[in-house]
MARVOPA-746454 format. One record per atom (N, C-alpha, C, O): residue in three letters; x, y, z. Coordinates in pm, whole numbers, padded with zeros to 5 digits, always signed. Atoms other than C-alpha are relative to their C-alpha. Example, Ala and Ser with C-alpha at 12.3 -4.5 7.8 and 13.67 -1.06 7.14 Angstrom:
residues 2
ALA+00089-00119+00000/ALA+01230-00450+00780/ALA+00090+00120+00000/ALA+00194+00118+00066/SER-00082-00119-00006/SER+01367-00106+00714/SER-00077+00109+00073/SER-00026+00220+00090/
//
This chain:
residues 84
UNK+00022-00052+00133/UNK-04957+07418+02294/UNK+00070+00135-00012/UNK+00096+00221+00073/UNK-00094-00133+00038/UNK-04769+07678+02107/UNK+00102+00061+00102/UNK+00082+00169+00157/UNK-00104-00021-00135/UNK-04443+07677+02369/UNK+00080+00046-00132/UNK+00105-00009-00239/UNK-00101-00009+00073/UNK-04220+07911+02243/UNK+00102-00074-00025/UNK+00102-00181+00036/UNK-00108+00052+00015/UNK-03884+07813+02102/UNK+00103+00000+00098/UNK+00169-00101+00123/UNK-00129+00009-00065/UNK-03637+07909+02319/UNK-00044-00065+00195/UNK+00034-00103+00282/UNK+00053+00087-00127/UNK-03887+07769+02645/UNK-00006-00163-00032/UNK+00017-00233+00067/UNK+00059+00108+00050/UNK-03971+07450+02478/UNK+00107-00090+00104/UNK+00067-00122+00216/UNK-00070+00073-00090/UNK-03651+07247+02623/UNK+00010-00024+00126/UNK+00026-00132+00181/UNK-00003-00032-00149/UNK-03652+07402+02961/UNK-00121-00076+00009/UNK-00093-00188+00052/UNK+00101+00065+00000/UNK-03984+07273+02950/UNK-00014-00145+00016/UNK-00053-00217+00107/UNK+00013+00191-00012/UNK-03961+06915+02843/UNK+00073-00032+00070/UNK+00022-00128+00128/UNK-00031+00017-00125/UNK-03719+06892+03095/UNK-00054-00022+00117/UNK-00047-00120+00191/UNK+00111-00030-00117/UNK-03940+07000+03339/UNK-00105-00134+00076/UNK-00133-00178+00188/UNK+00121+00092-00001/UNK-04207+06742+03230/UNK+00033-00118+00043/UNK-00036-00194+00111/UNK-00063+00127-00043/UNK-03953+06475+03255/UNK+00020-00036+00110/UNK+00022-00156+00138/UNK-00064+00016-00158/UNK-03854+06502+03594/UNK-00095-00110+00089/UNK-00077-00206+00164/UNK+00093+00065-00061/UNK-04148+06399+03690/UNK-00067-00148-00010/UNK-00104-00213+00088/UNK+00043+00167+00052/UNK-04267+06046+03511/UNK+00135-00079+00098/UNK+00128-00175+00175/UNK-00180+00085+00007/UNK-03859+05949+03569/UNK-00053-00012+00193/UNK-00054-00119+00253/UNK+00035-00008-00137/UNK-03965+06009+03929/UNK-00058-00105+00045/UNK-00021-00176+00139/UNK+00117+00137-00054/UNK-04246+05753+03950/UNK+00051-00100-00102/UNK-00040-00178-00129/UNK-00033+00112+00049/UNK-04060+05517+03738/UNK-00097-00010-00158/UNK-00061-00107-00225/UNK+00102-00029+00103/UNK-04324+05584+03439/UNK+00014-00028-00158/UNK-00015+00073-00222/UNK-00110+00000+00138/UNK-04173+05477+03085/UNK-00147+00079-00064/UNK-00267+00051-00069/UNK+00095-00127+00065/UNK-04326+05794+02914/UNK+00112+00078-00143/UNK+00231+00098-00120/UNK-00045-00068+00101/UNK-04218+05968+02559/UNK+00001+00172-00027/UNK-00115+00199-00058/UNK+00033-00140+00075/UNK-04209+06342+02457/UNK+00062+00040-00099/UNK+00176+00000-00120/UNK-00046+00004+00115/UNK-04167+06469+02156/UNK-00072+00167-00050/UNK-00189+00206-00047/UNK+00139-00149+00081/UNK-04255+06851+01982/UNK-00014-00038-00124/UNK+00052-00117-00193/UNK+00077-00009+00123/UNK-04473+06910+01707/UNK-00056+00116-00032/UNK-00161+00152+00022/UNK+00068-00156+00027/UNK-04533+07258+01554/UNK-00001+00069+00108/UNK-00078+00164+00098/UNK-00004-00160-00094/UNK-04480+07482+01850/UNK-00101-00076+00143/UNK-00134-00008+00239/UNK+00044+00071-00114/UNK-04661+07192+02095/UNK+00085-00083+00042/UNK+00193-00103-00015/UNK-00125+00135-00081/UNK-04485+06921+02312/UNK-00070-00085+00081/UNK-00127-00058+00186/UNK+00095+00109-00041/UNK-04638+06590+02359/UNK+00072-00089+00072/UNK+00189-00118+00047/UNK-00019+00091-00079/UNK-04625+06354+02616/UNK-00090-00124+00006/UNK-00213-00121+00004/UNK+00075+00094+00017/UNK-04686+05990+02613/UNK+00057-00099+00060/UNK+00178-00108+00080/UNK-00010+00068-00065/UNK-04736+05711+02781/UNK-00059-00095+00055/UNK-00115-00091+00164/UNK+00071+00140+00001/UNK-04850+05335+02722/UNK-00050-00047+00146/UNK-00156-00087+00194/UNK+00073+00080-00172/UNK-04848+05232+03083/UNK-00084+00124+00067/UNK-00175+00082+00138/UNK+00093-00068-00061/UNK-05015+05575+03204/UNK-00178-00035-00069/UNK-00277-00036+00005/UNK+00098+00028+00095/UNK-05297+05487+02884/UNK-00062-00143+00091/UNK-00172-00142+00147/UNK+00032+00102-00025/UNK-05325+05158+03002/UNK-00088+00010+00194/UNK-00182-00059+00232/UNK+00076+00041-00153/UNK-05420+05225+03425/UNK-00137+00081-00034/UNK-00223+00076+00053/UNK+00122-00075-00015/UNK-05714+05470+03266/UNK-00076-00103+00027/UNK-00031-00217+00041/UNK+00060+00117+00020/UNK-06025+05296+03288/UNK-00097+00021-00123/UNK-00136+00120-00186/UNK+00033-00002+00139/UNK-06178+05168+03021/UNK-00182+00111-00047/UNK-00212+00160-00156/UNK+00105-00129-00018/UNK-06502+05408+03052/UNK+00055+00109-00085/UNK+00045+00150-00200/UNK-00108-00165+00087/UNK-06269+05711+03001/UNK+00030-00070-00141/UNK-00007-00012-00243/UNK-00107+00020+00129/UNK-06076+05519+02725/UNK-00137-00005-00117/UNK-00115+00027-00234/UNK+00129-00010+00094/UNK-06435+05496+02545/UNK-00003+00106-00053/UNK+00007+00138-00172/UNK+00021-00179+00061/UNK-06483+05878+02587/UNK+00109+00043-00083/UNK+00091+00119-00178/UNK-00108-00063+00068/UNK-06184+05951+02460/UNK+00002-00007-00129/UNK-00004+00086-00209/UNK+00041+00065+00106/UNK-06210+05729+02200/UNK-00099+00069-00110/UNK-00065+00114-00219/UNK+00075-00120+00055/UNK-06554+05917+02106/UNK+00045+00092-00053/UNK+00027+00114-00173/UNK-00012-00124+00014/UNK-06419+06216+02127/UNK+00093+00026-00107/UNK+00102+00143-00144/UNK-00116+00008+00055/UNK-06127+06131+01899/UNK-00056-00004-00145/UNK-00008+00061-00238/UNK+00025+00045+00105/UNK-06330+05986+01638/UNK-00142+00138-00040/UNK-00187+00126-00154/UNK+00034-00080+00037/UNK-06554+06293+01625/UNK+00079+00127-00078/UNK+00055+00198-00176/UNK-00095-00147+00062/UNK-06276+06555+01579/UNK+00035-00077-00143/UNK+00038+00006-00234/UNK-00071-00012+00081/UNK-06140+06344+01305/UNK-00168-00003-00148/UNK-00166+00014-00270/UNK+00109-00031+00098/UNK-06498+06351+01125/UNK-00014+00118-00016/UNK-00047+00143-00132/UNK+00041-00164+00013/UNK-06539+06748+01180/UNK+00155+00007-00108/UNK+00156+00081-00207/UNK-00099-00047+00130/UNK-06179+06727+00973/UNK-00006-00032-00132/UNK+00027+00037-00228/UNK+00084+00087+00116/UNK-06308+06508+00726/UNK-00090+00085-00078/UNK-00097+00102-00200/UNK+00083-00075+00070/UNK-06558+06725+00691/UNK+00019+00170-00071/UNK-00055+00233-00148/UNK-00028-00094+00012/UNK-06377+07027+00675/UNK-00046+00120+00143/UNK-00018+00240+00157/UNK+00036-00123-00128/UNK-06532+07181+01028/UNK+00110+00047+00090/UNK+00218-00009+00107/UNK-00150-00029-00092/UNK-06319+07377+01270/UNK-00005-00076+00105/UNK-00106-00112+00166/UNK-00033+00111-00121/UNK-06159+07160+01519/UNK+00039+00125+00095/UNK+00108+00214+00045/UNK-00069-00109-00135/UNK-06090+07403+01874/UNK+00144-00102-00001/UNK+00144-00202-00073/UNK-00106+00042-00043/UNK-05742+07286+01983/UNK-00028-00051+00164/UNK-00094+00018+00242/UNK+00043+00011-00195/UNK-05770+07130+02366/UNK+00200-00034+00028/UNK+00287-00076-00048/UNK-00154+00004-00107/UNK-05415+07125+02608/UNK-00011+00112+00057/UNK-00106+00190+00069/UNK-00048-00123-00071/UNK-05240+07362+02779/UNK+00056+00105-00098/UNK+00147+00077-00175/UNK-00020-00090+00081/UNK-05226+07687+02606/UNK+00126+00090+00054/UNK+00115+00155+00158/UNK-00088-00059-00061/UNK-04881+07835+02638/UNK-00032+00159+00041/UNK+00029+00212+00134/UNK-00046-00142-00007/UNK-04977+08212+02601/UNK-00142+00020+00107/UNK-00161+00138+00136/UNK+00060-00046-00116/UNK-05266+08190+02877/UNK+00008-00077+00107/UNK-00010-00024+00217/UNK-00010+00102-00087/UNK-05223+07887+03062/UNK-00090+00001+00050/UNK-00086+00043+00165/UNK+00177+00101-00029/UNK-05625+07742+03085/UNK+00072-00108-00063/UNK+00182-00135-00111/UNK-00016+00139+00064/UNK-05667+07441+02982/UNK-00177+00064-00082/UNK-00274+00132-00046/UNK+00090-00059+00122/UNK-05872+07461+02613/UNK-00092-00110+00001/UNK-00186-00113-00079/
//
């Protein structure tokens, strides 16, 4: 989240190296000052437990927007590097 501009490339580079490594067919793509990574066959070995929670968790945030509540942001935060 929020990767500057002139890091952003160096970056997705970075990220790439690694899927291409394990053979991984994975996507990235930025969006507003974030840079997403994706990836059907990584989605697919979760198990389906997690893919529930997630699920949950997915369909809550988009009701708190619905509703107008604040959504936190969750990833990797470029300007402290936690995880949100």
């Amino acid at each position: 989240m929020g990767v500057p501009g002139e890091q952003l490339e160096p970056l997705r580079a970075a990220i790439r190296r690694r899927p291409r490594s394990l053979c991984v067919p994975f996507r990235t793509y930025p969006l507003g000052g974030d840079l997403h990574v994706v990836s059907g066959e990584l989605w697919d070995d979760i198990p389906e437990g997690r893919k529930a929670e997630i699920g949950a968790r997915t369909a809550a945030v988009i009701a708190d927007v619905i509703q107008g509540r604040p959504v936190p942001r969750r990833g990797i935060d470029w300007g402290t590097w936690g995880i949100l």
